[in-house]
VEXPA-333730 format. One record per atom (N, C-alpha, C): residue in three letters; x, y, z. Coordinates in pm, whole numbers, plus 50000, padded with zeros to 5 digits. Layout:
<recs>
ALAXYZ;...
</recs>
This chain:
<recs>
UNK543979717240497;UNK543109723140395;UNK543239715140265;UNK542359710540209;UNK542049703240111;UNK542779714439977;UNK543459707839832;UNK543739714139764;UNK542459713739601;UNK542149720539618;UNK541039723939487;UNK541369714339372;UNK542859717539338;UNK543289713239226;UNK542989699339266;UNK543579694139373;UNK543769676939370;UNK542579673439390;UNK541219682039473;UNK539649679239482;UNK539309677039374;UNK538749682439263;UNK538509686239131;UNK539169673239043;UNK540519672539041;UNK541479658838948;UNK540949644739052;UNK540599647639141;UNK540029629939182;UNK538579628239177;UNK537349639839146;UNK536329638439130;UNK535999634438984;UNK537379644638912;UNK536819640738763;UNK537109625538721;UNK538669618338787;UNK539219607238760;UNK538319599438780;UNK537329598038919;UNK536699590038986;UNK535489588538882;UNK535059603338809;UNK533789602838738;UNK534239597738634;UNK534879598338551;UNK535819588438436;UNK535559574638420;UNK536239571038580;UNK535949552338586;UNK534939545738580;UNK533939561138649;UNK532609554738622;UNK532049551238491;UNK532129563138426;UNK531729563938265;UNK532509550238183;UNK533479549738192;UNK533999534538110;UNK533979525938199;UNK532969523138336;UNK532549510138388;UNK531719504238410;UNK530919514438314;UNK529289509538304;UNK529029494638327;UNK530119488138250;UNK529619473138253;UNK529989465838329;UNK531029469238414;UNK531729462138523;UNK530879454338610;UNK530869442238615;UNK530599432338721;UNK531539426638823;UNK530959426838977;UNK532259424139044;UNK532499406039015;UNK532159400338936;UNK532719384838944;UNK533529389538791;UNK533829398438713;UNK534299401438601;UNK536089397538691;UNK536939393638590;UNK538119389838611;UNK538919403638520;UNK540699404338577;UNK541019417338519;UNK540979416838302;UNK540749404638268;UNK540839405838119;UNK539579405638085;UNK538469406038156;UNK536739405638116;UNK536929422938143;UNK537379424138223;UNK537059442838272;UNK537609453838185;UNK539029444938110;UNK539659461638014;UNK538689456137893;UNK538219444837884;UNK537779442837701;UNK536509452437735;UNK535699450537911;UNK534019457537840;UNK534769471037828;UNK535619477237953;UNK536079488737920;UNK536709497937816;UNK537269491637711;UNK537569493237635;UNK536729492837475;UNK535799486337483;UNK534399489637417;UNK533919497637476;UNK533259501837590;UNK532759514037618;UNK533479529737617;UNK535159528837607;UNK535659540037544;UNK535289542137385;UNK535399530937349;UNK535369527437203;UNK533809532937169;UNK532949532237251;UNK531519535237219;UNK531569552637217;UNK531969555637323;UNK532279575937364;UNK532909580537254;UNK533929572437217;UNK534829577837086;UNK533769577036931;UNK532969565036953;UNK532699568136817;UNK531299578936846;UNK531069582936944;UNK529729597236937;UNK530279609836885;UNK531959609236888;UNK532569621136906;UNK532849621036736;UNK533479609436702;UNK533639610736529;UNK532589618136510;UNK531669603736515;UNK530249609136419;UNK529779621136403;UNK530009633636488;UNK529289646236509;UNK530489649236432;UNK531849648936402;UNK532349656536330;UNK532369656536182;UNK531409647936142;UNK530929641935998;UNK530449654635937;UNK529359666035955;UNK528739675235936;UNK530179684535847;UNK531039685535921;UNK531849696335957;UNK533089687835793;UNK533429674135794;UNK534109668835716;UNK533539674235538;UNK531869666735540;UNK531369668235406;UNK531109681235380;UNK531679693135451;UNK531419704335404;UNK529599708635401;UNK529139702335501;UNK527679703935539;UNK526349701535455;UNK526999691035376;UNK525919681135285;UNK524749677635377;UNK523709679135363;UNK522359675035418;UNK522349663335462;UNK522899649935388;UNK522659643235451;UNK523969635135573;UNK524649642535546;UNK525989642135656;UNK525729644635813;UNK524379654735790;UNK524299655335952;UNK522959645235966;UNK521939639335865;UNK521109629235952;UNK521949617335987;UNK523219614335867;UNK524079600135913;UNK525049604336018;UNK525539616336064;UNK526519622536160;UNK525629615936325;UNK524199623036372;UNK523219623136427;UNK522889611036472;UNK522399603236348;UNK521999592736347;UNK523219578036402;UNK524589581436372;UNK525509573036425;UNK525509571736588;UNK525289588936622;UNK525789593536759;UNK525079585236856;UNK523369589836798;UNK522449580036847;UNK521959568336915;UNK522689558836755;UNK522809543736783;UNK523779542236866;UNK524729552636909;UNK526309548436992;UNK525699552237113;UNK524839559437165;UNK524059561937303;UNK523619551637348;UNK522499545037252;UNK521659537837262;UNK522519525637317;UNK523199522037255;UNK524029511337228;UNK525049507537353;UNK525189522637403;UNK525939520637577;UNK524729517137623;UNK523819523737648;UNK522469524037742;UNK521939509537765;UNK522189503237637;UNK522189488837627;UNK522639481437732;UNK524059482837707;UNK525329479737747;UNK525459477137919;UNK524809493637945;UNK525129491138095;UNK523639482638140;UNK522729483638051;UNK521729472138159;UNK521409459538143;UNK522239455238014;UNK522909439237976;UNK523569436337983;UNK524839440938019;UNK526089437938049;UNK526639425737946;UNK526179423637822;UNK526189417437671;UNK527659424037652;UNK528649423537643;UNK529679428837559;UNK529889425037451;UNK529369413437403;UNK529789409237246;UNK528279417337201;UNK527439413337232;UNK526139422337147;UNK526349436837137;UNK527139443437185;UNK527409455737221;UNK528509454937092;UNK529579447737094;UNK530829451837021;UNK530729446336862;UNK529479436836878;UNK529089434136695;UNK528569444036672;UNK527689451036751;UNK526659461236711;UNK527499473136702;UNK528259478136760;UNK529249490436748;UNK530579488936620;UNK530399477736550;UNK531789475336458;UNK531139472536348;UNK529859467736383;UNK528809467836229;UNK528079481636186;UNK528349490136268;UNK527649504236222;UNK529319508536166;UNK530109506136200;UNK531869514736145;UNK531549511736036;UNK530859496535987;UNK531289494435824;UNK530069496335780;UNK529439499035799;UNK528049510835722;UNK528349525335711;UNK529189530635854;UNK529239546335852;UNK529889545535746;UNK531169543435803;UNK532859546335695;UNK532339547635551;UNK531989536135436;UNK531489537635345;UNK530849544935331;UNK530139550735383;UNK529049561235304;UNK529469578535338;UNK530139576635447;UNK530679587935496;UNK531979590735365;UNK532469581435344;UNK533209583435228;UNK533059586235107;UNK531779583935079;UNK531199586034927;UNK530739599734941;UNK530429605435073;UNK529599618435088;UNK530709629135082;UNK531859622235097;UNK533069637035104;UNK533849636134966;UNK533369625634827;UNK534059626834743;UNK534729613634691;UNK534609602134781;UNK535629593434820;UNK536819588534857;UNK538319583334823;UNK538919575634892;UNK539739590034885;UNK540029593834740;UNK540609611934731;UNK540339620534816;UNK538859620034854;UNK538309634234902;UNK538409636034982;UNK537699642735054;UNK537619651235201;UNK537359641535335;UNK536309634635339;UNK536459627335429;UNK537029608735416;UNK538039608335364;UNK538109596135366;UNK538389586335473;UNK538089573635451;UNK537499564135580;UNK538239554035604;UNK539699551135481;UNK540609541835532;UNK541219541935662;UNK541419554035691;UNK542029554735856;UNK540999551935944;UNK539819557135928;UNK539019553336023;UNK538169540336022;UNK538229535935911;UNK537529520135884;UNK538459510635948;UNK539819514535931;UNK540319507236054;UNK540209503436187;UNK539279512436274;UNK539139511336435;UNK537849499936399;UNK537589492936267;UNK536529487136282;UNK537089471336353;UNK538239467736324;UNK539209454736332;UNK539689459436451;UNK540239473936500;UNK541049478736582;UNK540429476436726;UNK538819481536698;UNK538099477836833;UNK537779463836862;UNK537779454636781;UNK537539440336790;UNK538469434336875;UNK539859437736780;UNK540809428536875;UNK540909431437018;UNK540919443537081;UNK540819450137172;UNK539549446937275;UNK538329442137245;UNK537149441037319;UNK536999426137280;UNK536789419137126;UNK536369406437127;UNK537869396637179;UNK539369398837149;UNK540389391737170;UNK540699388436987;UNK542139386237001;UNK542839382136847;UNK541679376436749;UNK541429362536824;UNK540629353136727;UNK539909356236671;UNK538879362136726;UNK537279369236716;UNK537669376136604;UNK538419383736641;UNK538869398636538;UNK539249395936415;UNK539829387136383;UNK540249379336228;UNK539159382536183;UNK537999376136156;UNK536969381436034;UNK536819392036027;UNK536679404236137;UNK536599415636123;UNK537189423136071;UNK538579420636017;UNK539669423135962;UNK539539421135833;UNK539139409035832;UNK538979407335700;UNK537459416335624;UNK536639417835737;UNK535779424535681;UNK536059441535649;UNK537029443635696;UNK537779456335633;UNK538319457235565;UNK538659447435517;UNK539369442135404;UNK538089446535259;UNK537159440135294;UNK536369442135222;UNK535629454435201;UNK535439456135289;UNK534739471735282;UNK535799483035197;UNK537179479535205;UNK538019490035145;UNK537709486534989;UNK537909474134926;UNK537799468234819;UNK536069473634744;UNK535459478634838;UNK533919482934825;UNK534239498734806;UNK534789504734876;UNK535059517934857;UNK535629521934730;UNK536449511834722;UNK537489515734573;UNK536439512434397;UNK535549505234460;UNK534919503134332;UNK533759515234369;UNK533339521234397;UNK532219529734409;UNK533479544234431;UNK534539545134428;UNK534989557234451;UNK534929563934301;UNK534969560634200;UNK534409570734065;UNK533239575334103;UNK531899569334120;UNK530969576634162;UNK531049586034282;UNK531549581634409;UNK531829593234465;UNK532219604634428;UNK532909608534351;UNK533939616834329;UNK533119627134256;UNK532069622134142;UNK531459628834029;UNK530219633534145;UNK530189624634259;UNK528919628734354;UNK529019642034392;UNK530239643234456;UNK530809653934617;UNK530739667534488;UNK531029675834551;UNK531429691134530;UNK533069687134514;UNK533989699534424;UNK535359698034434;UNK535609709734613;UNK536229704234705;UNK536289712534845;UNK538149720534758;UNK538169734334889;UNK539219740834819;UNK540459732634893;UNK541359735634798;UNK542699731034841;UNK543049729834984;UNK543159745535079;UNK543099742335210;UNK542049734135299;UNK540589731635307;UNK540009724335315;UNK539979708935334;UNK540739707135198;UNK540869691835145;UNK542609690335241;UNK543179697735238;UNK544659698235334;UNK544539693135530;UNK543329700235527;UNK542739699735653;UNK542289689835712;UNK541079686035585;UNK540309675235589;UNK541449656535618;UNK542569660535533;UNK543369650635556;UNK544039647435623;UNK544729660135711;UNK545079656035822;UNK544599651235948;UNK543139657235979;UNK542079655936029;UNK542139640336044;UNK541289636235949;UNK541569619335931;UNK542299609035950;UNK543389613835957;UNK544799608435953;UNK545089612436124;UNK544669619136191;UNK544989624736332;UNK544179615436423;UNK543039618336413;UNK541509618136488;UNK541829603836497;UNK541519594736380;UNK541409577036408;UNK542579575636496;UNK544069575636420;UNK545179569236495;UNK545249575936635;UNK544619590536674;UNK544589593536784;UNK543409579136890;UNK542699581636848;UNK541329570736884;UNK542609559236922;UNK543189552036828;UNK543769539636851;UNK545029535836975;UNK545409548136978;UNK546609553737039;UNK546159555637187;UNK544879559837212;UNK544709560937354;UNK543649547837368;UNK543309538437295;UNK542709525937322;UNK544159517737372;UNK544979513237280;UNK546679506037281;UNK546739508637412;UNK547079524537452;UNK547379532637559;UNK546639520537670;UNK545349524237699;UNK544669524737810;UNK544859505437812;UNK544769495537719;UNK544769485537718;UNK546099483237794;UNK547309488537723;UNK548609483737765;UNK548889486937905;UNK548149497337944;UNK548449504438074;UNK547579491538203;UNK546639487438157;UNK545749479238209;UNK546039465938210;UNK546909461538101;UNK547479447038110;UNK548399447738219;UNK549339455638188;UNK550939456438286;UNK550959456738406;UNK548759458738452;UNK548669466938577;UNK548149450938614;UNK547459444638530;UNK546989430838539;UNK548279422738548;UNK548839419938486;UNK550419413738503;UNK551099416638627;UNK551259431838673;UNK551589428838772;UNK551099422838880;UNK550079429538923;UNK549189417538995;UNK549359403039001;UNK549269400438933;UNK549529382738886;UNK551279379838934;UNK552039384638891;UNK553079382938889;UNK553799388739102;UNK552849397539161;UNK552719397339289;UNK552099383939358;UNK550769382039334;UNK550109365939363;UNK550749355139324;UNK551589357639247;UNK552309340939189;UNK553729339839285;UNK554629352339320;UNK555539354339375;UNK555149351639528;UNK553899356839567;UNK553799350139711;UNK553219339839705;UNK552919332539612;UNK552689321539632;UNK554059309039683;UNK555389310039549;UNK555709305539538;UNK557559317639541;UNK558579311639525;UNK559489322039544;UNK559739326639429;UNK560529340039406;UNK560489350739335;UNK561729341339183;UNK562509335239268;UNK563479329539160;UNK562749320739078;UNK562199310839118;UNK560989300739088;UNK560419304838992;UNK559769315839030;UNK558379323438940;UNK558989329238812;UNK560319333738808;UNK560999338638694;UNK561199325338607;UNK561579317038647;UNK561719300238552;UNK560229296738481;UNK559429299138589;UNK557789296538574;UNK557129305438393;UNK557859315338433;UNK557329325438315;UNK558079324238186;UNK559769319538257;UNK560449316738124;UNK559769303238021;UNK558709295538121;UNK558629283338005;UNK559039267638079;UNK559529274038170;UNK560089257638211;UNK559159255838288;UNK558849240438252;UNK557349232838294;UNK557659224438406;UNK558599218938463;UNK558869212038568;UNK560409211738621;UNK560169219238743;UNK561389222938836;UNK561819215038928;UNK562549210538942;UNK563069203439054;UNK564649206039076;UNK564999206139191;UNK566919211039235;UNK567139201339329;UNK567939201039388;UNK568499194839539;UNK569479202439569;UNK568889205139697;UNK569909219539786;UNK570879206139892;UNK572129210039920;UNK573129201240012;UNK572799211440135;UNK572589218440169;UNK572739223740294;UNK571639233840297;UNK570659232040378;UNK569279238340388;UNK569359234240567;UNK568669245540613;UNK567679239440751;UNK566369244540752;UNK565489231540780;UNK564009237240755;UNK563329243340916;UNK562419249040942;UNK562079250740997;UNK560379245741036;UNK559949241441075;UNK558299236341181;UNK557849245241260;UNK556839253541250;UNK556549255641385;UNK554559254641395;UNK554179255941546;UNK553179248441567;UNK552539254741635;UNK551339262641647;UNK550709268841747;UNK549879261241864;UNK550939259241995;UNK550449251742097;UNK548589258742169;UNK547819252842192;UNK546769249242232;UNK545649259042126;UNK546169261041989;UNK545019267341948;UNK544239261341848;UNK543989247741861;UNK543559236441777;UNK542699234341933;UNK542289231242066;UNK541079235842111;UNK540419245542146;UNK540859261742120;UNK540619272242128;UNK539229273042002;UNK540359271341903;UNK539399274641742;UNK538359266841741;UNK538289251641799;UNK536789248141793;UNK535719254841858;UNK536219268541946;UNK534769272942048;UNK534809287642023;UNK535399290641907;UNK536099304941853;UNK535319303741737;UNK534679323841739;UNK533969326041584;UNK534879320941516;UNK533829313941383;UNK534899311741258;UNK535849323241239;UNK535309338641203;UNK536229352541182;UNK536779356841292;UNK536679350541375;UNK537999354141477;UNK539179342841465;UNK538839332341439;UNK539799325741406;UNK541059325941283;UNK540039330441198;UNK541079335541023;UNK541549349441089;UNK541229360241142;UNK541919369341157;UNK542749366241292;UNK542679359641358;UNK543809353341456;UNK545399350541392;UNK544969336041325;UNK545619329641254;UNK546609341241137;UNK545849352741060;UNK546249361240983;UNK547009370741027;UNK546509372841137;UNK547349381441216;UNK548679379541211;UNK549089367041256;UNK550179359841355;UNK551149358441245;UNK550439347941102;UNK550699346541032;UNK551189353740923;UNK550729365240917;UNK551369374140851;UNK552789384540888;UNK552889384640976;UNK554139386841109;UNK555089375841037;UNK554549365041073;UNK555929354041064;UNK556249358840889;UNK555199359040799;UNK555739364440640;UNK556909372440663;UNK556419382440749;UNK557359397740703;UNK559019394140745;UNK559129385140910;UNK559899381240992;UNK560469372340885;UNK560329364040845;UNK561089352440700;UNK561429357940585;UNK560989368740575;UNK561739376740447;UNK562659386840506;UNK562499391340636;UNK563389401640661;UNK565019390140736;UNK564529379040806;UNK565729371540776;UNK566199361540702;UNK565939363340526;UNK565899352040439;UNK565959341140427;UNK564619340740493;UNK563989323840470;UNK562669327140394;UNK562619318440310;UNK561799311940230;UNK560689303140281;UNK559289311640279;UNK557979304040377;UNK557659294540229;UNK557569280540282;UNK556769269040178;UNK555529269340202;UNK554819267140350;UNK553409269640316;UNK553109265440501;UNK551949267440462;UNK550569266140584;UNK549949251640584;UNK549999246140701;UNK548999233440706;UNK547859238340849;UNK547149243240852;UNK546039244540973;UNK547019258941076;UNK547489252541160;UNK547569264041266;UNK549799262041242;UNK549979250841168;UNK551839252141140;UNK551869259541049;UNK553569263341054;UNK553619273140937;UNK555519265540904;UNK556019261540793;UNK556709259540727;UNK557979268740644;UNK558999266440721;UNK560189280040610;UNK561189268840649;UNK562159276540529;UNK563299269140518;UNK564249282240468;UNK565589276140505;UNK567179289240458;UNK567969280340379;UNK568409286140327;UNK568859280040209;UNK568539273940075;UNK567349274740039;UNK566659267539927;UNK565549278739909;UNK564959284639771;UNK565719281739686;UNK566959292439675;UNK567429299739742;UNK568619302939743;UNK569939303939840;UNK570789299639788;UNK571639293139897;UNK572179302539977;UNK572599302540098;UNK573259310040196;UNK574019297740273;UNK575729307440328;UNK576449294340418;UNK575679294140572;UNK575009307640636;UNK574589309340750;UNK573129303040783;UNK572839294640680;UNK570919290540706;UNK570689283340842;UNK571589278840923;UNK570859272041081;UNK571409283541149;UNK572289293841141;UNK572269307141244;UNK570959316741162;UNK570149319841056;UNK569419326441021;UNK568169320241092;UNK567949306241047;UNK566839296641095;UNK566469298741251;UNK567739299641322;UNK566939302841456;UNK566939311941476;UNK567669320441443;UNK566929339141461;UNK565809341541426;UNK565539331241298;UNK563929335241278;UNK562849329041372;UNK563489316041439;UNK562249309441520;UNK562289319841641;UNK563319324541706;UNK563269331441823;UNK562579343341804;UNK562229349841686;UNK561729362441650;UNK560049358841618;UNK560029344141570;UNK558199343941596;UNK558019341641729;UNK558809342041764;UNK557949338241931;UNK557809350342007;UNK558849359641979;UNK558409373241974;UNK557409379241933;UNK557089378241838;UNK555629376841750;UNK554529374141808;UNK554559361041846;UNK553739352741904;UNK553179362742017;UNK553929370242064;UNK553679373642253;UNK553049387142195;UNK552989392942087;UNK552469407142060;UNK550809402242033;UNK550929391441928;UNK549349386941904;UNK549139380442025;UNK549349375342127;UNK548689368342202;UNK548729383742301;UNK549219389242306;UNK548299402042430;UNK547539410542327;UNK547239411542221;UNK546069417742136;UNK545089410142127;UNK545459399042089;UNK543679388842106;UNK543449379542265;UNK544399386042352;UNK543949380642449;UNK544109366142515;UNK544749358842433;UNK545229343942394;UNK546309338242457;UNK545829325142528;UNK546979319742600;UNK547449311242486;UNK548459313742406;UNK549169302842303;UNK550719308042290;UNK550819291942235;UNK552259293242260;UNK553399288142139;UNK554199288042046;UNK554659281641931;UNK555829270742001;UNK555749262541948;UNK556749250141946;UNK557489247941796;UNK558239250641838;UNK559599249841667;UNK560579242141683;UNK560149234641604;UNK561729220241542;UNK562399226741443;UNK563769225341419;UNK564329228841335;UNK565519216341331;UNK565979214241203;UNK566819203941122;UNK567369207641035;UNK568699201440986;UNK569679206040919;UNK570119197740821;UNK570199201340673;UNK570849188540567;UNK570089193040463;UNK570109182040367;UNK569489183340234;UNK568309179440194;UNK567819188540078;UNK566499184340049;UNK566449183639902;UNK565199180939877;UNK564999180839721;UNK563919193939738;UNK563579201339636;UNK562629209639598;UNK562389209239456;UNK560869214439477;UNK560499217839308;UNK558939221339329;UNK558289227639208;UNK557049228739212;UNK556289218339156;UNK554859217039226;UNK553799203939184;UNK552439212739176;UNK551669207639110;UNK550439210839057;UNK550469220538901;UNK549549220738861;UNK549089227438759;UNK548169237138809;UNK546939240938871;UNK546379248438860;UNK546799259538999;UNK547019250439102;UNK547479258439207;UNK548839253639248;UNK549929260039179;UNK551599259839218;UNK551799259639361;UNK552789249239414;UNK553009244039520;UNK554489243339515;UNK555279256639629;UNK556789254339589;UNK556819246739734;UNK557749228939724;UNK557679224939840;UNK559159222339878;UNK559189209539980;UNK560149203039983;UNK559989191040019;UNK561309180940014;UNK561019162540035;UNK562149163440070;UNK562349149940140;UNK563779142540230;UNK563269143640347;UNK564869131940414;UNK564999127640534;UNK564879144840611;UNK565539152940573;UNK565659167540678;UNK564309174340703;UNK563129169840607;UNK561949178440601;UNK562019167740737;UNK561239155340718;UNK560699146840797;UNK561409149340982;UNK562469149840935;UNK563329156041087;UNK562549166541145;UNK563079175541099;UNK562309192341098;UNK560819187641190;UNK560469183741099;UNK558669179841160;UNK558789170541271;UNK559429161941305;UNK559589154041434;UNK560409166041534;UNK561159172341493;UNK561669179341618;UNK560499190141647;UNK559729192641611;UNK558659201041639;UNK557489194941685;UNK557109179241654;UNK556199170941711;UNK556639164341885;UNK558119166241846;UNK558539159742037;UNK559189172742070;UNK558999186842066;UNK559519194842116;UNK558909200742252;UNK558849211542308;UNK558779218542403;UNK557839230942352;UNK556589232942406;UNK555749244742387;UNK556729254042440;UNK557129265642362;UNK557679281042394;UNK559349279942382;UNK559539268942341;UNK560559264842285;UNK561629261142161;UNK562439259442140;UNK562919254241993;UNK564569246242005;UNK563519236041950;UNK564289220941936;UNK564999219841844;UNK566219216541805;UNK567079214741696;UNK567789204841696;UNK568209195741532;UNK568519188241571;UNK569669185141599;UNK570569176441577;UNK572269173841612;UNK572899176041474;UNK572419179641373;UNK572859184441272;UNK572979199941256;UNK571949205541317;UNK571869222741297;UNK572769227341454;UNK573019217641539;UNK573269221641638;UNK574669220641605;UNK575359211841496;UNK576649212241494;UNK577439225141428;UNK576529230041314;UNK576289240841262;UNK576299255341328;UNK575639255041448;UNK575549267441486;UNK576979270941616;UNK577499259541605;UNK578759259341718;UNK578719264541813;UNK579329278341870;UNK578919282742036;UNK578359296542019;UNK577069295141921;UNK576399306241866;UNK575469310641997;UNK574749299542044;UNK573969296042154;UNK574109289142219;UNK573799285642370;UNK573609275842450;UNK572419269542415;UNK572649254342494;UNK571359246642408;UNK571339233342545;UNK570319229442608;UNK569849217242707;UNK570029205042589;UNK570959197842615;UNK571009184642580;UNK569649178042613;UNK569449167542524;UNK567879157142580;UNK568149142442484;UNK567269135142526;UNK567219128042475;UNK565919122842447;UNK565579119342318;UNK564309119242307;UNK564059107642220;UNK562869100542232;UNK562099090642187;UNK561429093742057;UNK561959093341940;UNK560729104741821;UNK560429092841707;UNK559459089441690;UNK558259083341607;UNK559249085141475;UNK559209068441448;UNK559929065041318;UNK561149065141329;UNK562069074841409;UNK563669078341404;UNK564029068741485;UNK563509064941608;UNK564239058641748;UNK564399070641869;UNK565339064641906;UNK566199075042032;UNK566649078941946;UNK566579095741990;UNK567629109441902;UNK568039115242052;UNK569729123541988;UNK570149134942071;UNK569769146942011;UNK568559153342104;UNK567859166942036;UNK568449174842164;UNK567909189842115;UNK569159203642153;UNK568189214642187;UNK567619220342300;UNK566529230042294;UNK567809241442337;UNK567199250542253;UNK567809264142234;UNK567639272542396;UNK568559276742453;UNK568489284642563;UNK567689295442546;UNK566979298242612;UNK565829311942629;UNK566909322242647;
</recs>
């Protein structure tokens, strides 16, 4: 049975997002989406001042055509909004009516003394800028509050002789009022912005972490512009999906990415649950290493628990998609260099003689098998049984390679 309460709190939430997403476009990125959103709260908020203008000047005549008349242009001005999707025409036009209202709204309650005064609220005129246009933008606007206060203060004698004297409680009211209402306004803009960055940050800070490793990505953020280490004892791992490089040429394109995703995402979960560190994807191989970037003494007993566990893997996706394939895994033992390369798309890799190994014991290995070399094999001592061979491998010569007992 459905609960009312939680029916009701996700219809209204849902109707909410709508109302401040009028402008949302799906190619909008997460810092294009809180600025329109955040002008379009900024637009709801100022319909709500403006009507309380009437109620401030103690019901001066012309308090409710400029009260009315604000609300108006702030309708209009969404209505705009959502069928131009303009956010700067929207946020000049909504911060250039603050410094028309404020002033005059201020002269109508007495001025900077009186009843409705507009320093607190002439502020959301800079307040909504930085928030919808960004820092830069917002500087003149700032300064144009600057000015507008400097405008108030010279026209506040005339105000004053203008307004009615309001009674003591009134004018008590009136000030706190003022003093509540704006910094409230600002407080749930900050709010909803900060809540929306952290939510944007994280995000980012999830995508950057699987991109690249979690230690990495903390250096990345601290500032440091180029990483490089050398690990002494790493074993990398190769592995290779046997015959599905002529499969995929006669395979829907989307059966092939969700093949590949499938499988591939398995081996993710399998390399983090026995800490190895995935470097990356080339076509149908997939790339991890133990020990780098954080060290462990066990990385060629982890390394092949993890190759023996994709092949496990392997046999769950190949009876779901039906698929005769099979993984071939080299694995090698020793040192490497690491570090990240590129600028726009971060690349955590590795270099050395042990990568290049790694990849030859997986190029002369055994489909459904895993080849290791005489370095990881010395390593893993009488962890496993292993078929001696001898093998012919491109660039090295004759090697003594080690296939892991089934």
């Amino acid at each position: 049975m459905v609960d009312p309460a939680s029916w009701w709190s996700s219809r209204v939430g849902a109707l909410l997002v709508r109302m401040i997403g009028i402008a949302d476009e799906p190619p909008d990125d997460d810092d294009t989406r809180v600025r329109k959103r955040v002008g379009v709260l900024a637009g709801y908020l100022t319909i709500a001042a403006a009507l309380t203008l009437p109620v401030q000047a103690m019901g001066v005549p012309l308090s409710f055509v400029l009260g009315a008349g604000l609300a108006t242009f702030s309708v209009v001005n969404l209505v705009v909004l959502a069928r131009s999707r303009d956010l700067d025409r929207y946020v000049y036009a909504l911060i250039a009516a603050g410094l028309v209202f404020v002033p005059v709204a201020t002269f109508l309650g007495g001025g900077i003394l009186g009843h409705t005064t507009g320093l607190v609220w002439g502020f959301l005129v800079p307040g909504y800028a930085i928030m919808a246009l960004g820092p830069q933008r917002a500087t003149p606007w700032f300064v144009a509050y600057l000015g507008m206060v400097a405008l108030m203060v010279l026209i506040d004698p005339i105000a004053r002789d203008y307004a009615e004297e309001a009674p003591y409680a009134y004018r008590l009211f009136a000030q706190v009022q003022n003093a509540i209402l704006p910094l409230a306004i600002v407080f749930v803009l900050l709010r909803y912005t900060d809540v929306r960055r952290r939510a944007a940050e994280a995000r980012v800070d999830e995508l950057l972490t699987n991109a690249i490793p979690a230690s990495i990505a903390s250096r990345l953020k601290r500032g440091e512009r180029r990483i490089a280490e050398s690990y002494p004892a790493t074993t990398v791992v190769f592995a290779d999906l046997v015959g599905f490089t002529p499969w995929a040429q006669h395979a829907p394109p989307d059966r092939v990415v969700a093949v590949l995703d499938d499988l591939f995402s398995r081996f993710d979960e399998l390399a983090a649950s026995h800490g190895l560190e995935k470097i990356k994807t080339i076509g149908d191989a997939y790339m991890a290493v133990a020990g780098a970037p954080e060290p462990r003494p066990d990385h060629a007993p982890a390394a092949v628990a993890f190759a023996r566990a994709m092949d496990e893997a392997l046999k769950v996706v190949r009876a779901r998609h039906g698929l005769e394939l099979r993984v071939r895994v080299g694995i090698a033992s020793g040192p490497v260099v690491a570090g990240v390369i590129g600028q726009r798309r971060l690349l955590f890799d590795l270099w050395g003689d042990t990568v290049n190994l790694a990849s030859r014991m997986e190029s002369s290995g055994v489909p459904g098998r895993i080849q290791v070399s005489a370095s990881t094999r010395e390593l893993l001592g009488d962890t496993y049984r292993f078929d001696r061979r001898e093998v012919e491998v491109k660039g090295l010569g004759l090697l003594t390679t080690y296939l892991v007992e089934e």
